[in-house]
C-alpha positions as CSV (number, residue, x, y, z in Angstrom):
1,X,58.6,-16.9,104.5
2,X,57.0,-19.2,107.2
3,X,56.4,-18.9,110.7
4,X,56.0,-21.7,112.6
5,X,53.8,-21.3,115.4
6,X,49.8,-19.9,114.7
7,X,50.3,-19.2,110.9
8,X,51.6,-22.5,110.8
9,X,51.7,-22.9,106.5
10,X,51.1,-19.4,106.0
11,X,53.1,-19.8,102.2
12,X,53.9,-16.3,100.7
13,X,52.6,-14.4,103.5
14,X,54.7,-12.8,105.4
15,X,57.5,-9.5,104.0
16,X,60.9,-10.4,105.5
17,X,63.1,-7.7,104.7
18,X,66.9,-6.7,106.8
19,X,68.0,-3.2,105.9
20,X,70.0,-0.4,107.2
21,X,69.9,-2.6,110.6
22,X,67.4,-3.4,111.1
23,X,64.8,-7.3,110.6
24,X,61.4,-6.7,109.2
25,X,59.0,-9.5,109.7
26,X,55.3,-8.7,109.0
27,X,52.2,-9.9,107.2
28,X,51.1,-9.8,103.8
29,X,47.5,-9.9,102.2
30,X,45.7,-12.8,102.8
31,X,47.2,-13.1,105.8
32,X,46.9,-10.0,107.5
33,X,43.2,-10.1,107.5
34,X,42.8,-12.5,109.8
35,X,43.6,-11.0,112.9
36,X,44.2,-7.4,113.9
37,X,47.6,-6.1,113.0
38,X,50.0,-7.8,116.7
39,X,47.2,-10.6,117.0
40,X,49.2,-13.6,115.6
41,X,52.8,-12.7,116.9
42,X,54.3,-12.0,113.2
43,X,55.2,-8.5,113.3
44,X,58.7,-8.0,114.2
45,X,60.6,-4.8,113.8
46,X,63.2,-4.8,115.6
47,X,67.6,-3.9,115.5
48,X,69.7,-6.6,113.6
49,X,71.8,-6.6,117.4
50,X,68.5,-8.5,118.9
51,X,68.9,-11.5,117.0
52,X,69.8,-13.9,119.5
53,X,70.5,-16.9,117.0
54,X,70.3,-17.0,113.2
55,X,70.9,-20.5,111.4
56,X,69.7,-22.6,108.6
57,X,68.2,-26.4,109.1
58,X,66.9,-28.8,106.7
59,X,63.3,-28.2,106.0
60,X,62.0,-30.9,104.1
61,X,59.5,-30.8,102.0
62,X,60.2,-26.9,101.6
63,X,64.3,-26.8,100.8
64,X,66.3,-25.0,103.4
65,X,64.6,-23.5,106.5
66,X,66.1,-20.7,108.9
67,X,65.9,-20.5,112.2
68,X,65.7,-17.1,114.4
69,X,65.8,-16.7,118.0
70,X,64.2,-13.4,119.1
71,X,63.3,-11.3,121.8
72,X,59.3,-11.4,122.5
73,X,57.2,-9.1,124.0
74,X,57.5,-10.8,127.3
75,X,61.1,-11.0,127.8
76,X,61.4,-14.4,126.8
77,X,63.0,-15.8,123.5
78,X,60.4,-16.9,120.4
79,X,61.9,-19.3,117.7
80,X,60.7,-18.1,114.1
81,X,61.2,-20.9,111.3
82,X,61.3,-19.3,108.1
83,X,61.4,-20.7,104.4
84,X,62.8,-18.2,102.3
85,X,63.8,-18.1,98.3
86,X,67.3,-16.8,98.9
87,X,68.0,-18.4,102.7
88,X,72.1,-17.6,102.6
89,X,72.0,-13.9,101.1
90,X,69.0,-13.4,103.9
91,X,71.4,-14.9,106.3
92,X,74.8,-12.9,104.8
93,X,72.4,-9.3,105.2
94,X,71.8,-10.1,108.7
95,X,75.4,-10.9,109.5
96,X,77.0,-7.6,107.8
């Protein structure tokens, strides 16, 4: 996945992961060594429920990307833009 943002081309970096209700967005080796774990505003962990928005755009060069709206730290909303290798069965497990 991709975030788009700081890690801005950060390819293969990041575990996206929706389970047992829950969205799992962190980073991966290289990635994760360069800033302490928080630092770069990729670590989310947080109740499928708190996704404000979930869709798919056209992400060209990449294929298909997906668009998140989620809670930050601050109360606000951050957009996450991820390119993923399965985009619909991501999207499908954070419906159900």
């Amino acid at each position: 996945g991709r975030c788009r943002g700081h890690a801005a081309g950060a390819r293969n970096c990041l575990f996206v992961a929706v389970g047992q209700g829950e969205l799992w967005i962190k980073p991966v080796f290289p990635l994760k060594l360069l800033a302490p774990p928080g630092d770069l505003g990729l670590d989310v962990h947080l109740p499928k429920s708190a996704v404000t928005s979930a869709r798919t755009e056209p992400g060209l060069p990449f294929g298909t990307k997906v668009v998140l709206q989620l809670p930050a730290a601050d109360g606000a909303t951050k957009t996450v833009d991820l390119f993923l290798k399965s985009p619909d069965a991501f999207l499908a497990a954070l419906r159900t």
